[in-house]
N, C-alpha and C positions, 0 to 999 in steps of 0.2 A: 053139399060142399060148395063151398064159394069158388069162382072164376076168378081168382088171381093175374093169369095172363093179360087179361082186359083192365087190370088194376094196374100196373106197370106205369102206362106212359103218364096217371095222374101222379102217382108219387114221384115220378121224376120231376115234372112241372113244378111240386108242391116242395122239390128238395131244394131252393134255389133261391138265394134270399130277395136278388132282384126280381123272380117273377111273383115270392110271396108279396113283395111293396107293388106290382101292377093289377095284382088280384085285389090288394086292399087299396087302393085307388078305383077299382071296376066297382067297387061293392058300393061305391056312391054315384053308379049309373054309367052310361055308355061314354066314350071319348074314342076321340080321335089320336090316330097317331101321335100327331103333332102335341097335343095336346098333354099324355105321356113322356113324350121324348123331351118335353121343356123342366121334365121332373129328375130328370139323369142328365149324368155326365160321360153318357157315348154319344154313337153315331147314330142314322138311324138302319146300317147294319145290324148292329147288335142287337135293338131292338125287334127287325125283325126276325132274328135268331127265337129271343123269349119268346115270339109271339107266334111264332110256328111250331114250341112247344107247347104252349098252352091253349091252341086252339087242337093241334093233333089229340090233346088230353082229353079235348072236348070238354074242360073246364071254360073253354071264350070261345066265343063267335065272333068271326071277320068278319065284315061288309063292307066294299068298296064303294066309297063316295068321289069321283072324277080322280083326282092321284091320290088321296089319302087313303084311310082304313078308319072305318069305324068299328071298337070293339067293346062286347058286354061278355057279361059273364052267362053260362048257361045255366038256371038254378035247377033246373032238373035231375044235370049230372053232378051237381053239389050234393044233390039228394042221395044220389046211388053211393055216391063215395061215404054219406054218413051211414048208409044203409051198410056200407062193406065192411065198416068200421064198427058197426055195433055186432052186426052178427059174428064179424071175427073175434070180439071179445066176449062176445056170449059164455055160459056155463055150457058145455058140452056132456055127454056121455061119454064117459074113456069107449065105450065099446066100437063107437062109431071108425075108430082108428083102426082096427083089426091089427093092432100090436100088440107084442105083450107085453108086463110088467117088470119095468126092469129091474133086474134082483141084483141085492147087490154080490159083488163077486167075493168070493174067499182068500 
């Protein structure tokens, strides 16, 4: 059975159209805040709003450079998340459910 719980905090990072454009901006190498923030039209609150969801996801890694943030993406846990994704859509054995079949009613 898959861990679902531990699945949680990527799908929420991945629910979000702004953090989807920061993830595809990462996927062409590391940047700095600033660097990010010159690509929106907020603050850099808001920014680090996203970016406190998407490293808790463990999709990005932070690294402090003097005041900025430098951030990349983590390809490992990109891995796990395609790994959660294939197995959840695998072909299964109904048995493995231990339900039964549902009949239709009369």
């Amino acid at each position: 059975m898959q861990n679902y719980t531990d699945s949680i905090p990527v799908f929420k990072a991945l629910a979000d159209e702004t953090r989807l454009q920061i993830l595809d901006m990462l996927s062409s190498g590391e940047s700095c805040a600033c660097r990010l923030l010159d690509h929106f039209n907020f603050k850099q609150p808001t920014l680090s709003y996203h970016m406190k969801i998407l490293t808790e996801s463990g999709l990005v890694r932070g690294v402090r450079d003097g005041t900025w943030m430098r951030y990349s993406l983590v390809p490992d846990r990109f891995a796990e998340v395609q790994d959660f994704l294939t197995a959840l859509f695998e072909e299964k054995d109904a048995r493995l459910f231990d339900t039964p079949v549902c009949r239709k009613s009369s």
